[in-house]
N, C-alpha and C positions, 0 to 999 in steps of 0.2 A: 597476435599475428596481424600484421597492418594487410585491411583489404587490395587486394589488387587494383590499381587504377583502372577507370572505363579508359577504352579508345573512343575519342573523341565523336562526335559526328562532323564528316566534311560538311562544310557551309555550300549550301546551294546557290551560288552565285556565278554569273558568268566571268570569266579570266579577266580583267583589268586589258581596254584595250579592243575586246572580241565582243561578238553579241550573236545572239540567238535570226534565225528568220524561220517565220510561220506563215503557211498557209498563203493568204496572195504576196506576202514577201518573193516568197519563191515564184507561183503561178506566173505573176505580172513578172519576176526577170526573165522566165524559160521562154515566154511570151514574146518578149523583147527581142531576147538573142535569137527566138528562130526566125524572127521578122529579119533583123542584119547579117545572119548568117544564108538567108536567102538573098542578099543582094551581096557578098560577099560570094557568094556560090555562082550567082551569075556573071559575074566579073569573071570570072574563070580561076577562081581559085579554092585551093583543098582543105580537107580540113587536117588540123594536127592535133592529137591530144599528145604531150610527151611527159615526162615523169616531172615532180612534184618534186621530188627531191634531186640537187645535183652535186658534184661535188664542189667543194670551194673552190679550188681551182677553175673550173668551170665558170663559175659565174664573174671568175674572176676581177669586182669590181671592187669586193673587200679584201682586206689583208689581213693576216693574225695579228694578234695583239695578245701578246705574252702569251699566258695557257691558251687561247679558243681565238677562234675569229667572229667577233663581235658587234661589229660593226657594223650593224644596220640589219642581220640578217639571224634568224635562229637557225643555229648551228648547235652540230655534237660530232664528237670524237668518235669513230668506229673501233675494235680491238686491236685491228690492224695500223694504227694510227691515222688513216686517213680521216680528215673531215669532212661532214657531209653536212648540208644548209637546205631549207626551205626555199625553194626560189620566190626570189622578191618579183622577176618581172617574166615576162613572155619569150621577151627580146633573147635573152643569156641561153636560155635553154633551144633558143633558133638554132643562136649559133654554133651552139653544140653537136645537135643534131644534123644543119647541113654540115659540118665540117665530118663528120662520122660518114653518113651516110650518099655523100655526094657523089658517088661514082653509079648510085642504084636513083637520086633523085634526078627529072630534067632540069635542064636548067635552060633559062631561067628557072627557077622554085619558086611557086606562089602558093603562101599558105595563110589560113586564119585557126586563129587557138583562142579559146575559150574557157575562162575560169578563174577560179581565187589565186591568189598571190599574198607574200606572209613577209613584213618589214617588222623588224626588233627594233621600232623607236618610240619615243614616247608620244604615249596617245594624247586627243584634247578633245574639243568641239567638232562632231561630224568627222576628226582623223582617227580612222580604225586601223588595227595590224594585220586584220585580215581584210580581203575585199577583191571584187573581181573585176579583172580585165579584157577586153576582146581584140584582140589583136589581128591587122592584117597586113603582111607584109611581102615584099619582089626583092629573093637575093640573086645574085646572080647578073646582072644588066647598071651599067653607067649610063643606060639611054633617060633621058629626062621625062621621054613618056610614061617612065612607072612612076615617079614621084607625080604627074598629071593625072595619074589614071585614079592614084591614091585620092586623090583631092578629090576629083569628080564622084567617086565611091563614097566616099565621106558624105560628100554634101545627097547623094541618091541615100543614103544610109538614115542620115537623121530626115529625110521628107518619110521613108518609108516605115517609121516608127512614130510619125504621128507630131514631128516639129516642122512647120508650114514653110515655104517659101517666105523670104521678110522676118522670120525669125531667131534669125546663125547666120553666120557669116565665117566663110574658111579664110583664114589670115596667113597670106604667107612671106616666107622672110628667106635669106641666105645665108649659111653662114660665113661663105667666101665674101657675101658684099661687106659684110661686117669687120673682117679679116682686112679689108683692102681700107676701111676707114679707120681699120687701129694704125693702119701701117702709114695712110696721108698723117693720120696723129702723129707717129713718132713712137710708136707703143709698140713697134711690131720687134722679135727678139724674144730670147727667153729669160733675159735681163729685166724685163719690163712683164713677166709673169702676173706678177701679184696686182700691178697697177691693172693690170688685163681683167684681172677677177674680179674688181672692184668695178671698172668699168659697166662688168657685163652682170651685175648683182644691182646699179644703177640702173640700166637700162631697162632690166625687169622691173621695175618696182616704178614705171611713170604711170602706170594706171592709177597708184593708189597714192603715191606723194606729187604728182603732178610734173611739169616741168622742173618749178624751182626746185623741189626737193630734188629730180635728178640732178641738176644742176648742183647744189649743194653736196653732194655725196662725190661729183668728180675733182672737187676741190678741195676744201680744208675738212667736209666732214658736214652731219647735220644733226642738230639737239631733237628731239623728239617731245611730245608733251609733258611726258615723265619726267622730263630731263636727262633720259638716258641721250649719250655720246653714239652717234657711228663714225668710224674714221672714214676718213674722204681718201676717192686717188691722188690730190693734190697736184693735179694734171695745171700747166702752166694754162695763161685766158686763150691762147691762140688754139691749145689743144681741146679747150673746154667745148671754143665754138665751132671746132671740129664734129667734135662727137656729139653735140647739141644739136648741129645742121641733120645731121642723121635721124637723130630720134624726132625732130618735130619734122623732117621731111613731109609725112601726109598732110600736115595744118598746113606746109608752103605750097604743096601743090591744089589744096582746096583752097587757100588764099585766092592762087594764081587763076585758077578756074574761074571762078566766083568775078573775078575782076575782067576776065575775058569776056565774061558772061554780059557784061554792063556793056560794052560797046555793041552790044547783039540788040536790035530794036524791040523785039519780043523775047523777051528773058525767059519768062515760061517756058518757049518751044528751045531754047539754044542748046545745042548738044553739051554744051560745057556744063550750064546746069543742070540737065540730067545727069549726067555723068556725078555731080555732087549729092543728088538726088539719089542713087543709084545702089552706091556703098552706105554701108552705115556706120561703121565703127562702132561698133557698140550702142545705136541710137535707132535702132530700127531701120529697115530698108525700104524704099517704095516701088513696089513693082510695077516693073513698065513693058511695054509691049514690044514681042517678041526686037521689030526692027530698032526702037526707040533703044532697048539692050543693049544691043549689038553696036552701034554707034555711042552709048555712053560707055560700055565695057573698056570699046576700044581706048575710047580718050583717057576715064583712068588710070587704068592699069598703067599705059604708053605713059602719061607725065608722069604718074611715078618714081618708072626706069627710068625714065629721063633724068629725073632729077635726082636719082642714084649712081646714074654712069657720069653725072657731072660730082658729085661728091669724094666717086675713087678714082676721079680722072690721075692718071700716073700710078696706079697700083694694077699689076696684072694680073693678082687674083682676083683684087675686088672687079674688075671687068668683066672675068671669067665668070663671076656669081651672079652681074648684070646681065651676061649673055644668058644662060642657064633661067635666069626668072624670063626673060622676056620669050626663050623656047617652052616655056610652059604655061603659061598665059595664052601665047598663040594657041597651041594644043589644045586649050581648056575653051578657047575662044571657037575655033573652028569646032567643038564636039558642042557647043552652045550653052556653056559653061562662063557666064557672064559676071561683069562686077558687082552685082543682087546677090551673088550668092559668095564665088569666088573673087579674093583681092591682094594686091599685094600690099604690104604691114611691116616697114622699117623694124615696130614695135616690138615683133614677137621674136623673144630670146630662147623661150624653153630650153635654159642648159647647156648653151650651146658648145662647150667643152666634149659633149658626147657627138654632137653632131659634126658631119663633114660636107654638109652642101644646102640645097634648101631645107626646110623646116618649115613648120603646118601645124595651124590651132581652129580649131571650131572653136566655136564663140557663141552664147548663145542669148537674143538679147533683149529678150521680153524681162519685164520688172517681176520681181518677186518681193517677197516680204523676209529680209532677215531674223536672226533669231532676238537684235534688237527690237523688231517692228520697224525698222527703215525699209525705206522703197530701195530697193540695190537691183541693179541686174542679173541674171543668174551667174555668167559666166560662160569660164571654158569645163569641156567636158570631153575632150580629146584632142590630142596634140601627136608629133610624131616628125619625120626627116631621115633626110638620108645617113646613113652611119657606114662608111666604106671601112672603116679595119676592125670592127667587133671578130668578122669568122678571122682574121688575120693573126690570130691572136692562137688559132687552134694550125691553121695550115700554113704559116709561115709567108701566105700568099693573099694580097689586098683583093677582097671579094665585094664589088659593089651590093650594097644593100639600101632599101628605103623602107616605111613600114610609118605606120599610124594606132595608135590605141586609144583605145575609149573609156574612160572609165563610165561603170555600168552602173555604179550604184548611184553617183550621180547626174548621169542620163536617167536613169529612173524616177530618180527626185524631182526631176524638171517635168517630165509625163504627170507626173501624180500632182506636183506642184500645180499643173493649168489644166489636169483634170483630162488629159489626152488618154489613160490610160486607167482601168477598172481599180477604184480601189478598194473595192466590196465584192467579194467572190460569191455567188450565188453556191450556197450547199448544197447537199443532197437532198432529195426528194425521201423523207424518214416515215417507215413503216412503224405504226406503234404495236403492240406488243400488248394484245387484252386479256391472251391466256397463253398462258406458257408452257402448255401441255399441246398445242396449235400451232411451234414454233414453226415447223416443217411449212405449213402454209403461208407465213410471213414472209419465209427463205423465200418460196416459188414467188410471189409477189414483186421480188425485188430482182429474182432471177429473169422476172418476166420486161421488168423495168430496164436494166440493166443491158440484157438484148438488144434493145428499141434503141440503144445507145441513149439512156436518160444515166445520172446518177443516183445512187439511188442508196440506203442502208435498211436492214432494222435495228430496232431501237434494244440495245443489249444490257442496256443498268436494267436495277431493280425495278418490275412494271407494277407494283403495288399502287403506285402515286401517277396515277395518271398527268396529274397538274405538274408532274417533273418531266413526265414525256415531252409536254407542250416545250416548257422552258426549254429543254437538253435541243427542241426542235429551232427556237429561236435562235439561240446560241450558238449550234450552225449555220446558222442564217439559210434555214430551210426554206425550198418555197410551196412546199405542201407537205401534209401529215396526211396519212392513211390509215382508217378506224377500221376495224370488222371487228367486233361482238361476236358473242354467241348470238343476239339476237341478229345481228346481219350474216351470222355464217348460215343461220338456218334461212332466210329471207333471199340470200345467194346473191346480196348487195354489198358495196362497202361505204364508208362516209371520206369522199375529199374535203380537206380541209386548206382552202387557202389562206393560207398565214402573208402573206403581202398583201391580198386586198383585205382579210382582217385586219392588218393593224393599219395600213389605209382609211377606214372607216373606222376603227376606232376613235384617232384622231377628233375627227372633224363632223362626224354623223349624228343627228338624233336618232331618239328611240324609231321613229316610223321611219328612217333611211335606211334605219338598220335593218327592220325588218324589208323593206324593198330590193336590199344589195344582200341577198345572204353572200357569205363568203365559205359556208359548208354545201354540200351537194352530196347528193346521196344516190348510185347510179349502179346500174347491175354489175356483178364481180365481173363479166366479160367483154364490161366495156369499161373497166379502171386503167387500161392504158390510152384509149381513145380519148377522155378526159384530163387525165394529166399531160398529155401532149399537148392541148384544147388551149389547159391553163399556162402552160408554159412557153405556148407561140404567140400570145396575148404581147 
């Protein structure tokens, strides 16, 4: 009789795609988030947690595909036949909820949500399926002041998590202005769809192929180093230097400054030059003084528009998108919200298929080192705009909305990356464990610790091995061990043990520093909290 097969043992391995977080993983993001949830709170808005899962319908942004709807999102079939999805973003389940709940919410509705989000696509380098978002959004209002307020929140968000003034920059863009230069192009119609798409998948992509690459992708197409093929819009030359005036708009108007600037006899002091001086575009910014701001603010920003409202001249949306940027600039200008921080950015597309008015990118633009070992700048690490028909979709009826998200995990990376933010958690303060018939007394020890608001454990493995207490105490990254013996219970002392100025002086000490720096202490059982507060306010 053939034995019966084993059941296998599952492999301990994390999911393809998903990954574990420990210890300051967690602490340093909780950290994070209540640092921007407290500047999202003072803005004046609430918080939301809503449900995790929604239905597909709901999110509406996948469609089925034969048996399941698969498309970007983990889904499953209920018995009922309905399907039900992980939500991929913040935004879908907004608009779920104000469309439900709007007759009980005020509106305007300002709310911020916080948490993971779950995309079914193929993972790579630093792209995970899981990962978390914080999201802050105003449904409810077409007033241009919630997409301003959004901006200003943004840039008070990343100063009060520890990224400096000079180092981000809020980039913002329209997607009416962009609308109004397909339509001087020729491109505007739904005839001209797909050349649209091409368009705006160029447009994205000048940071990292430059001008001419854009420029090649609106035409016949461009080779890659591979050899790999992309197809171009094959947009005729007059249309090309349409959409070309557009995307190098900021280099014309930093041209233009620059040369303004030459006829100024002191070029150092000339407003034009600070004003160049002022924005960074991804180059660093130099901060100038409060007045010197305010008059560079001005001049950028202003030739910008300028040089946007001559681009859609004859287009009345694109106008409408000119007015709009230049009502929120003022707004950002008069709350003191200058081109050092906030700017406006022809450049930035973020998808603009989803969007319906302005759009906003933090930027963030200190060098880091990629996973080449290149110097690269870090990047964006929240983007966001206005989206008027997502609730439209639930109430039949166009609900202005605007809204910003962060991604956290890499805001996180950028902290840890320049060292803004603790990447070593300090552990518990570990009671060791000399007799185990004594444990009662360990407890109170830690009970006593714990109180005083320290953190505090004992030591709970096997206490046979003293020399594994130590280690088990490293390991935590303890910053004291706590000895009592029989001979210090009878003595009615204990032994502190500083393990950071231990390995401190292990380092770097001779025999006779060692003996001048103990890093034990040995001090009455009723003054072992007086001591470890001692050593830990050090």
């Amino acid at each position: 009789m053939a034995k019966p097969k084993k059941t296998p043992r599952p492999k301990a391995q994390t999911p393809k795609g998903f990954r574990d977080y420990f210890g300051t993983d967690v602490t340093d993001r909780a950290e994070m988030l209540q640092k921007i949830a407290g500047v999202y709170h003072r803005y004046g808005f609430d918080a939301l947690e809503s449900s995790a899962v929604e239905t597909v319908e709901a999110l509406g942004k996948f469609l089925p595909d034969v048996d399941r709807p698969n498309e970007g999102v983990f889904a499953w079939q209920e018995e009922d036949g309905d399907w039900l999805a992980l939500r991929y973003d913040m935004t879908a389940p907004l608009a779920r909820v104000y469309a439900q709940h709007r007759n009980d919410l005020p509106n305007p509705y300002r709310r911020y949500a916080m948490g993971p989000v779950w995309r079914n696509e193929k993972p790579g380098p630093g792209r995970f399926r899981q990962f978390y978002q914080c999201d802050a959004d105003t449904v409810g209002t077409a007033s241009m002041a919630a997409d301003a307020e959004i901006c200003a929140m943004l840039s008070d968000t990343l100063e009060a998590v520890g990224i400096q003034r000079g180092d981000y920059v809020i980039r913002i863009n329209n997607r009416k202005v962009l609308n109004g230069v397909m339509e001087v192009a020729g491109l505007a119609g739904d005839d001209k769809e797909a050349e649209r798409g091409i368009v705006l998948r160029a447009i994205d992509k000048l940071d990292r192929l430059g001008p001419d690459g854009v420029r090649a992708l609106l035409g016949d197409g461009r080779k890659d180093e591979s050899g790999d093929v992309t197809e171009g819009a094959r947009l005729n030359e007059k249309q090309i230097e349409t959409v070309m005036a557009f995307v190098q708009a900021k280099s014309t108007v930093e041209r233009n400054l620059a040369r303004s600037a030459q006829d100024v006899e002191d070029f150092d002091t000339s407003y034009a030059f600070k004003a160049r001086k002022a924005v960074s575009w991804g180059q660093g910014s130099n901060r100038l003084e409060t007045e010197e701001a305010w008059q560079a603010g001005d001049i950028w920003n202003s030739a910008v528009i300028q040089e946007l409202d001559y681009l859609v001249k004859g287009s009345e949306i694109g106008q409408r998108g000119v007015r709009e940027l230049l009502e929120i600039t003022s707004l950002l200008f008069n709350s003191g919200y200058y081109s050092d921080r906030i700017v406006i950015d022809p450049s930035v597309v973020r998808g603009l298929g989803y969007y319906t008015g302005p759009v906003y990118e933090a930027e963030l633009t200190f060098d880091v080192q990629n996973e080449k070992g290149q110097t690269v700048q870090f990047g964006s690490v929240a983007g966001g705009g206005r989206y008027d028909d997502l609730v439209k979709r639930f109430t039949g009826q166009e609900v202005p909305a605007t809204g910003v998200s962060i991604g956290v995990d890499r805001l996180l990376a950028a902290l840890r990356a320049t060292n803004r933010i603790g990447t070593t958690e300090q552990g518990p303060v570990v009671v060791t464990v000399m007799d185990r018939d004594r444990m009662a007394d360990y407890q109170q020890m830690v009970a006593e610790l714990r109180s005083a608001g320290i953190r505090a454990e004992v030591y709970l493995g096997n206490p046979k091995n003293f020399g594994n207490q130590l280690k088990y105490a490293d390991k935590r990254n303890a910053p004291i061990a706590i000895i009592e013996g029989g001979d210090e219970k009878e003595r009615g002392v204990v032994q502190i043990k500083d393990l950071y100025l231990g390995a401190k002086i292990a380092e770097t000490a001779t025999h006779e520093e060692w003996a001048e720096n103990p890093s034990q202490f040995e001090v009455p059982r009723d003054q072992m909290l007086a001591k470890v507060q001692e050593i830990l306010n050090q």
